[in-house]
C-alpha positions as CSV (number, residue, x, y, z in Angstrom):
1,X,-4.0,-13.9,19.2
2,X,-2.9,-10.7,19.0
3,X,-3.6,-8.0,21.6
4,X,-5.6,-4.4,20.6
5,X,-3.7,-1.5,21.9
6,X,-3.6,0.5,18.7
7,X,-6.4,2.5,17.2
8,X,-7.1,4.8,14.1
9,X,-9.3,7.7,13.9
10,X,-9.9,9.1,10.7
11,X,-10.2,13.0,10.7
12,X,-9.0,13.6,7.0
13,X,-13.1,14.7,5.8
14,X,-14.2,17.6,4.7
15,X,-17.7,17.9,6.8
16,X,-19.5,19.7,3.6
17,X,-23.0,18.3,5.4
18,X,-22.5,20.7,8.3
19,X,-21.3,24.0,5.8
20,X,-20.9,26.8,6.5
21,X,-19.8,25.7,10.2
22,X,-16.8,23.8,8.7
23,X,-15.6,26.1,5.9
24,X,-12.9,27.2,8.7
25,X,-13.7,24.3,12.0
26,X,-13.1,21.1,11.0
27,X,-16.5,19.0,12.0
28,X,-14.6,16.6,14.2
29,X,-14.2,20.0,16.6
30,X,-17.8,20.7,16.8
31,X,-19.3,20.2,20.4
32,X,-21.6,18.0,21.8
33,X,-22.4,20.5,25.1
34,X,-18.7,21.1,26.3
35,X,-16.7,18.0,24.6
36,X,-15.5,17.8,20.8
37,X,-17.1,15.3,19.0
38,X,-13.1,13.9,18.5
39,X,-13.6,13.6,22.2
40,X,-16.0,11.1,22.5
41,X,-13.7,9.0,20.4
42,X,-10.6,9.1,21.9
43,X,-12.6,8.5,25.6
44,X,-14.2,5.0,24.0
45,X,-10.5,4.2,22.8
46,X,-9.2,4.2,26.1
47,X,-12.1,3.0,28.2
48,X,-11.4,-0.4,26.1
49,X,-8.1,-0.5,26.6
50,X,-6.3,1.6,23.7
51,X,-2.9,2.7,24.3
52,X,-2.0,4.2,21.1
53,X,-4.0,6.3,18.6
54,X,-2.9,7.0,15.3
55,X,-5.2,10.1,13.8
56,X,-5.5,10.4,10.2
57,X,-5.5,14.2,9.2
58,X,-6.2,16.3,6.1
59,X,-5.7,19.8,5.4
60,X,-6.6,22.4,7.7
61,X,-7.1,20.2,10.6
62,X,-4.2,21.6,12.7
63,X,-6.5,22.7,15.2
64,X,-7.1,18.7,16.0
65,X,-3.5,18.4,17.0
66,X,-3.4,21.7,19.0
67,X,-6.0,20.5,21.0
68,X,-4.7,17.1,22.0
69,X,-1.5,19.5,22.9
70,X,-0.5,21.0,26.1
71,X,-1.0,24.7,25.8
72,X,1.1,26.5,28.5
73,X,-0.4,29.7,28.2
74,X,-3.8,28.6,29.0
75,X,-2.8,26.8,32.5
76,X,-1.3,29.4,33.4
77,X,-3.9,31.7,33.4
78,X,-5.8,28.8,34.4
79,X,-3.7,28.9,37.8
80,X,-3.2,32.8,38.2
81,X,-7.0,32.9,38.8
82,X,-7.3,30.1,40.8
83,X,-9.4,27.3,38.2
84,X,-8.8,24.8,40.1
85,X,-11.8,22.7,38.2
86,X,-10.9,23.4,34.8
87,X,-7.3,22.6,35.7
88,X,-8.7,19.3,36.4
89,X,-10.5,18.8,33.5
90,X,-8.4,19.9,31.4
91,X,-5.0,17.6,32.8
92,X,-7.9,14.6,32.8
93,X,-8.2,14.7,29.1
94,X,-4.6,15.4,28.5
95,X,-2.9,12.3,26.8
96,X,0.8,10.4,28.0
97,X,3.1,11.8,25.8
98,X,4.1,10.0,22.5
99,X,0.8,8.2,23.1
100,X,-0.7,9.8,19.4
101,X,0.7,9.8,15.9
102,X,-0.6,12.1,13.1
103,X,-0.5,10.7,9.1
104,X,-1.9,12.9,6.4
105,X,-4.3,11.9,3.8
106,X,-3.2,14.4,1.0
107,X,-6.5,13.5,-1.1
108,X,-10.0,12.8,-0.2
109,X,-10.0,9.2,-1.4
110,X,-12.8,7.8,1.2
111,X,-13.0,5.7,4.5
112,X,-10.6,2.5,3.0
113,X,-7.8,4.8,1.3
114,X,-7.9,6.8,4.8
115,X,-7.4,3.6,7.2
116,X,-4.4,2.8,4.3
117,X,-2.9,5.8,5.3
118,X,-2.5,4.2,8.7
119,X,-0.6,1.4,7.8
120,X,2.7,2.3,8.3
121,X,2.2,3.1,12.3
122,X,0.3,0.3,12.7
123,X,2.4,-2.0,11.6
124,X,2.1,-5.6,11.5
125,X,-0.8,-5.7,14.2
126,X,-5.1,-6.0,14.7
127,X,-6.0,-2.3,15.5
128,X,-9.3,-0.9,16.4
129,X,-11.0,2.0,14.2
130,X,-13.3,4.2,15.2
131,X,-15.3,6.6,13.3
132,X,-15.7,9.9,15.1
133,X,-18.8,11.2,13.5
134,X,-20.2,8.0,15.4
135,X,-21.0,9.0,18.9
136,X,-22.0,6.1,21.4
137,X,-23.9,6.7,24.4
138,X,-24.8,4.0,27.0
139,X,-23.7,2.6,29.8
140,X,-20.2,2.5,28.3
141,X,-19.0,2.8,25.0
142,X,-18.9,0.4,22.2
143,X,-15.7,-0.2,21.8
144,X,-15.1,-2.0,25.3
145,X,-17.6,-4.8,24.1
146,X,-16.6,-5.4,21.1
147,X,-13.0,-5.8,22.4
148,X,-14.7,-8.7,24.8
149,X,-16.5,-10.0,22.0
150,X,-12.6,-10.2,19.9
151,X,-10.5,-12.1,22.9
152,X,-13.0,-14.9,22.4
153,X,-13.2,-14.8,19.0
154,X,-10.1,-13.6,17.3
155,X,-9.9,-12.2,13.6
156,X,-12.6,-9.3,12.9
157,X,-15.2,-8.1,15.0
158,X,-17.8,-5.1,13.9
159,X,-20.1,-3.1,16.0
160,X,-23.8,-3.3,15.0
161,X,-26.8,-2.3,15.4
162,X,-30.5,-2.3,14.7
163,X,-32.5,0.0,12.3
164,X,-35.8,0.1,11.1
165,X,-36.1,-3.1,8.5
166,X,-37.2,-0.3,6.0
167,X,-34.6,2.0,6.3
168,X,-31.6,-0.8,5.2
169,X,-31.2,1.6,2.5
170,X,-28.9,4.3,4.9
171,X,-26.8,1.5,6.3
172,X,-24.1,-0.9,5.5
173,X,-25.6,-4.3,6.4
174,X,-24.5,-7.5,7.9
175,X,-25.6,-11.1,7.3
176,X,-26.2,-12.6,10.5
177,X,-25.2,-16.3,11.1
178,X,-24.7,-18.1,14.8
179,X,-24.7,-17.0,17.8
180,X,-21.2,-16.7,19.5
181,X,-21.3,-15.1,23.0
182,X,-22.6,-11.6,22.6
183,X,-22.2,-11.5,19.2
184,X,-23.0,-13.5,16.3
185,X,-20.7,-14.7,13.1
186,X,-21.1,-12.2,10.0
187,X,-22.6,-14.0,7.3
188,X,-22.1,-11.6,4.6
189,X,-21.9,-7.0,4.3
190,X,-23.9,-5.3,1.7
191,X,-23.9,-1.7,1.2
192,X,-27.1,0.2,1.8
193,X,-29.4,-2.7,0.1
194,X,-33.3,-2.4,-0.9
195,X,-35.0,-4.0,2.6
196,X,-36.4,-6.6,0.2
197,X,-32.4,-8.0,-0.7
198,X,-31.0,-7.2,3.2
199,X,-29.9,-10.1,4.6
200,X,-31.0,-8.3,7.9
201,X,-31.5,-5.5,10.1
202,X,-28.3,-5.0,11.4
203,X,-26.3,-2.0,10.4
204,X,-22.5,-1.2,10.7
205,X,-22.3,1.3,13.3
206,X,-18.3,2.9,13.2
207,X,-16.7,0.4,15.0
208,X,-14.4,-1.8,14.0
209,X,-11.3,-4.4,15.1
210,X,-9.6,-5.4,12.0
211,X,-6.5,-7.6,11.2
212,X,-3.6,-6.0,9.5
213,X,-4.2,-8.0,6.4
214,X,-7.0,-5.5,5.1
215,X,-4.2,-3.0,4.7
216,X,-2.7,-5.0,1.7
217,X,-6.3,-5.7,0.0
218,X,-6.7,-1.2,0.8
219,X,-3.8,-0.8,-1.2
220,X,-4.9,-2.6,-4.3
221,X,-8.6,-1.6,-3.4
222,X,-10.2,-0.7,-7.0
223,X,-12.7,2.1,-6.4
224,X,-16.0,1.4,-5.7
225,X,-19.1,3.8,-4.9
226,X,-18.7,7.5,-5.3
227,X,-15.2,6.5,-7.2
228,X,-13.7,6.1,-3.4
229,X,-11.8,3.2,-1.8
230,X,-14.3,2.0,0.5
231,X,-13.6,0.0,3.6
232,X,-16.3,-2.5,3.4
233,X,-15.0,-3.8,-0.3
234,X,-11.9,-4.5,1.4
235,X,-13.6,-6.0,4.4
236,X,-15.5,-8.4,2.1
237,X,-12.5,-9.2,0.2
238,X,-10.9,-10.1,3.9
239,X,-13.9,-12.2,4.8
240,X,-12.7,-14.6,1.9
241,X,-10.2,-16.0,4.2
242,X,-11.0,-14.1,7.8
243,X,-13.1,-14.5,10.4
244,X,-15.8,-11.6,11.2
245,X,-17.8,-11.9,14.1
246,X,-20.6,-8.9,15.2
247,X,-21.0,-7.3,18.6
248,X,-24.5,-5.4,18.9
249,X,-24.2,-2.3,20.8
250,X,-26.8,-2.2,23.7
251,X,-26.8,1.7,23.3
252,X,-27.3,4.3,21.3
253,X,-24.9,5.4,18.3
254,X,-25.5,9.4,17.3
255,X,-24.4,10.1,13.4
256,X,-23.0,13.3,14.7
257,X,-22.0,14.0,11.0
258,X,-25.5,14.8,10.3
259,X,-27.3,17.7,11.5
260,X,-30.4,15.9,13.2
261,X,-27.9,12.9,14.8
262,X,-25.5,15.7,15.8
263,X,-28.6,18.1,17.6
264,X,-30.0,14.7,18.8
265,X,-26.5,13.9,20.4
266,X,-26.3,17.3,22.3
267,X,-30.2,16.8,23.7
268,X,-29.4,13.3,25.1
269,X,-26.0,14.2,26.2
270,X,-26.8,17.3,27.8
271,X,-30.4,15.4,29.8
272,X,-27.9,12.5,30.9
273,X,-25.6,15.0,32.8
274,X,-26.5,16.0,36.7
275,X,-25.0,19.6,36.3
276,X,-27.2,20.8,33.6
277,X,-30.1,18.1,33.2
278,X,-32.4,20.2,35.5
279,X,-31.5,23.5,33.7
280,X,-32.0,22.4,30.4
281,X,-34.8,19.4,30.9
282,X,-37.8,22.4,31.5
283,X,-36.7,24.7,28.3
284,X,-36.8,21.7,25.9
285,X,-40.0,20.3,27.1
286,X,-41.7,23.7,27.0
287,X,-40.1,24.5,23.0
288,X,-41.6,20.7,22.1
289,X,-44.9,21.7,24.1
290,X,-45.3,25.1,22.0
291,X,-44.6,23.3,18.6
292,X,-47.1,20.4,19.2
293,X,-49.6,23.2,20.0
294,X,-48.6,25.4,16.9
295,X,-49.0,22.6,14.6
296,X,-52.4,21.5,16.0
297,X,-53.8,25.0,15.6
């Protein structure tokens, strides 16, 4: 078995739910309080282990590969004025040179034809996706357990988690079958299915660890909905002769491509953090306070 120490992070989409914000910001550059949303990513793929990440970019996302840049000018102004703190912060995030690779998707063919993009860097080995729109927040971030969950199991593990029974319809779906450590074997995927035909509750949350085999079935990938090449066709295609196991996320994934997910990231974000939870903990509750009493007058 193959080790994990490549990941992809698609970047390529145009972010036409959070217009006009992204007519000129790509929406993987939006922040959730003082971070990126790309960010959050890139700090899940190296708390589990990641050593390489291969970004998939699209037109007018320079600003994505300016920012995982050193920029000179802004250190030294940085240093002139004596920021020591931001100095820090900034040379924390900073990653080891030829540690990132940058591929083009020159058409906005969805999810599958975006990882296919990928296939070249990543050669002839597993890799770990993540989905940046997908924010985790918990304890630690998704990725790490469902890299545990793939050194006992081998093949494909991916990251789940529970919605409302009646709400299958917004989710890709998993069957669920055994029990296997943490996780449990994948049964079957459906794409947003009525809750009367779901084979469960558990929906794919933006993290995956896939075989390099899917990269063939991506590139021969008919269309599927929205005429895209979608990721879970080529995923159930894989199945046929792969192992998928599921590790459920203990906490919290934010659909920070979304407007409500993306505010809802920034509230819990922000109340989790010791420098500004006791400045911004009083405002909220007072806004939600005035609301509940405007709408019971």
């Amino acid at each position: 078995m193959k080790q994990v120490k490549k990941a992809v992070i698609p970047v390529a989409g145009l972010g036409t739910r959070f217009l006009p914000a992204t007519k000129a910001m790509p929406k993987e550059m939006l922040t959730v309080v003082d971070r990126p949303v790309v960010q959050y990513a890139v700090d899940e793929a190296l708390e589990a282990g990641i050593e390489h990440i291969v970004f998939v970019t699209g037109r007018n996302k320079h600003v994505i590969e300016d920012y995982f840049d050193i920029q000179p000018e802004l250190l030294d102004t940085l240093t002139r004025t004596n920021k020591v703190g931001q100095i820090t912060a900034l040379q924390a995030l900073q990653l080891p040179a030829g540690a990132v690779s940058f591929t083009r998707q020159q058409v906005p063919h969805g999810l599958g034809h975006a990882v296919w993009c990928a296939r070249d860097i990543i050669g002839d080995e597993p890799f770990a996706l993540l989905l940046p729109d997908m924010v985790s927040f918990g304890a630690r971030g998704c990725l790490a357990g469902a890299m545990e969950l793939y050194e006992r199991t081998g093949g494909n593990v991916i990251a789940v988690e529970q919605c409302d029974p009646t709400e299958t319809g917004k989710y890709g779906i998993v069957g669920k079958g055994g029990e296997v450590g943490s996780g449990f074997v994948v049964t079957g995927m459906v794409e947003k299915p009525d809750p009367a035909q779901a084979p469960s509750n558990y929906y794919i949350n933006g993290r995956y660890i896939l075989q390099p085999e899917v990269f063939e079935l991506l590139g021969t990938q008919e269309r599927g909905a929205g005429n895209e090449i979608q990721l879970t066709d080529a995923m159930r295609r894989l199945a046929d002769s792969q192992a998928f196991h599921a590790h459920p996320y203990a906490g919290r994934t934010f659909d920070c491509g979304s407007k409500e997910g993306f505010i809802q990231a920034n509230v819990a974000f922000a109340l989790a953090r010791a420098d500004i939870r006791d400045l911004v903990f009083g405002p909220i509750a007072e806004m939600i306070a005035g609301q509940e009493r405007r709408e019971a007058a």
